[in-house]
N, C-alpha and C positions, 0 to 999 in steps of 0.2 A: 748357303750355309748347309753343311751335312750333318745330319740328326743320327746319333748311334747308338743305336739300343742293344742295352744289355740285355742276354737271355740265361738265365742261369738254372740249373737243373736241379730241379726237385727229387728230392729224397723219396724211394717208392721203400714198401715191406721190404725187410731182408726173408726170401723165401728159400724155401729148399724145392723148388721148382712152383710147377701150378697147381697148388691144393684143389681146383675147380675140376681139373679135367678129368682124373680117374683116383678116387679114393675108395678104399673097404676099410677094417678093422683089423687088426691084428694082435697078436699077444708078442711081446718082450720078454728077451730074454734076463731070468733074476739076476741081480743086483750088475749089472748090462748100461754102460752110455752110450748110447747113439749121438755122432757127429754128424753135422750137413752142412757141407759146402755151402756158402749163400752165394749168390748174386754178387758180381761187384756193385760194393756201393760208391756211386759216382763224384759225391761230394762229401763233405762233412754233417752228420748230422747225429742225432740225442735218439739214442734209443729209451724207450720209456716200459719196457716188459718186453717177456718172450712168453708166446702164446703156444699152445700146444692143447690139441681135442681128445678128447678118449673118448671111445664107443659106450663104453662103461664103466664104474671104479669098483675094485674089490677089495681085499685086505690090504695093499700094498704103500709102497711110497714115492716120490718123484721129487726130480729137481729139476728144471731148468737154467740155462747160465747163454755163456758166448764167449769163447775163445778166440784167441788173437791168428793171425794166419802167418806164416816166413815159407815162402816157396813152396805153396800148394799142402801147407802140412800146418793140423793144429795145432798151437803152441800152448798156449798163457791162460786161463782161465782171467779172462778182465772184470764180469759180474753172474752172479746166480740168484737164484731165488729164494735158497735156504742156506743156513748155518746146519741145518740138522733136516729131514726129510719132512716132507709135510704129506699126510695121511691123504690116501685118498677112499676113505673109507665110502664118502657120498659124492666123489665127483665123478659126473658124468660130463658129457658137453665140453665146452672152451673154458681151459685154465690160461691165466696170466695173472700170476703173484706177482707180488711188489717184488721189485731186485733188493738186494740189501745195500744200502749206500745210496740207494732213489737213482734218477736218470744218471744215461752214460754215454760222456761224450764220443764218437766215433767219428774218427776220420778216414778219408777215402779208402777205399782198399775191399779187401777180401775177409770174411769172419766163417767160423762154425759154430753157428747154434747147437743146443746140445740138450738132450732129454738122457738122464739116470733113473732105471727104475729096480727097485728091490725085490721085485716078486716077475712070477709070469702067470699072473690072473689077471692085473687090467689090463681091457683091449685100447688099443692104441690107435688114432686114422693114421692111416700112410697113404703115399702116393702109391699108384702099380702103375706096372704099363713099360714093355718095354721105350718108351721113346723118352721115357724122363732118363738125362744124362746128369743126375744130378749125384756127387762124390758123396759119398757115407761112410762113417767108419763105426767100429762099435770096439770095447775093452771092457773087461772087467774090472769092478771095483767095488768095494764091501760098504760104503760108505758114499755120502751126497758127489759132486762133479770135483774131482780133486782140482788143486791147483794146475799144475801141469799134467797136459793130456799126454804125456809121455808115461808118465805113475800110470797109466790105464796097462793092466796085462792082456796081453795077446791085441794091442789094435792094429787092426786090419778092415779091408774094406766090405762089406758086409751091403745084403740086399734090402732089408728093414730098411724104408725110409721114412722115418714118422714124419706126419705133418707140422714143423716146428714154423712158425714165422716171428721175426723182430719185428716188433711196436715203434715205429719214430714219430717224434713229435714232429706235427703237421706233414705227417705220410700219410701216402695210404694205408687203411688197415684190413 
């Protein structure tokens, strides 16, 4: 009798490359979203927050979210982290606010995480290093991560790549 085991593939972080290898600080541009390509994610799996570090917090505001992908290009805002901006008067260190709407199902594919900041006083970790090949894009927009990443003016591919990673239940994190 032949015994056939299933192997099925765990869901890792959705990264915008390897936050480990070479990070500094940087400042964002005012009221500015940064897009990052992730990772394909290989199976289906619950994103549960998106995580993002600042060097330091100043007057400013942020949002985090995750948009949909159609042929290498961000689409759909799916979820974020605010209706309105949330201060980052005292944050320093790893943020990950609750999404609104709580967990969100993801199936297989490709996403862009996404960081909106209002000011260019807080510093931001980003990756550097020429060898991270990881897609970024940045737009302008006066207000939290619009619906469609198309309302962004001027997005284009830009070298700011903040350290954003997706949270999945029973990922890595």
């Amino acid at each position: 009798m032949t015994t056939i085991t299933t192997i099925s593939a765990q869901p890792v972080a959705l990264l915008c490359g390897d936050p480990a290898t070479s990070n500094t600080a940087g400042v964002g541009v005012a009221n500015t979203a940064y897009l990052v390509a992730t990772d394909r994610l290989p199976v289906p799996a619950t994103l549960t927050g998106v995580r993002v570090r600042f060097g330091a917090g100043g007057a400013g505001h942020y949002d985090v979210g995750i948009y949909s992908d159609v042929n290498g290009v961000p689409t759909t805002l799916l979820a974020h982290s605010a209706a309105t901006a949330t201060s980052l008067v005292t944050a320093t260190g790893v943020q990950t606010p609750a999404l609104i709407g709580g967990n969100l199902a993801l199936q297989a594919g490709r996403y862009w995480l996404a960081l909106w900041v209002d000011n260019a006083t807080d510093t931001i970790n980003r990756v550097t290093g020429a060898s991270n090949m990881t897609l970024v894009q940045s737009g302008t927009n006066a207000g939290p991560l619009p619906a469609a990443a198309s309302s962004l003016t001027g997005l284009a591919n830009t070298t700011l790549k903040p350290i954003i990673i997706g949270i999945l239940l029973n990922g890595w994190t």
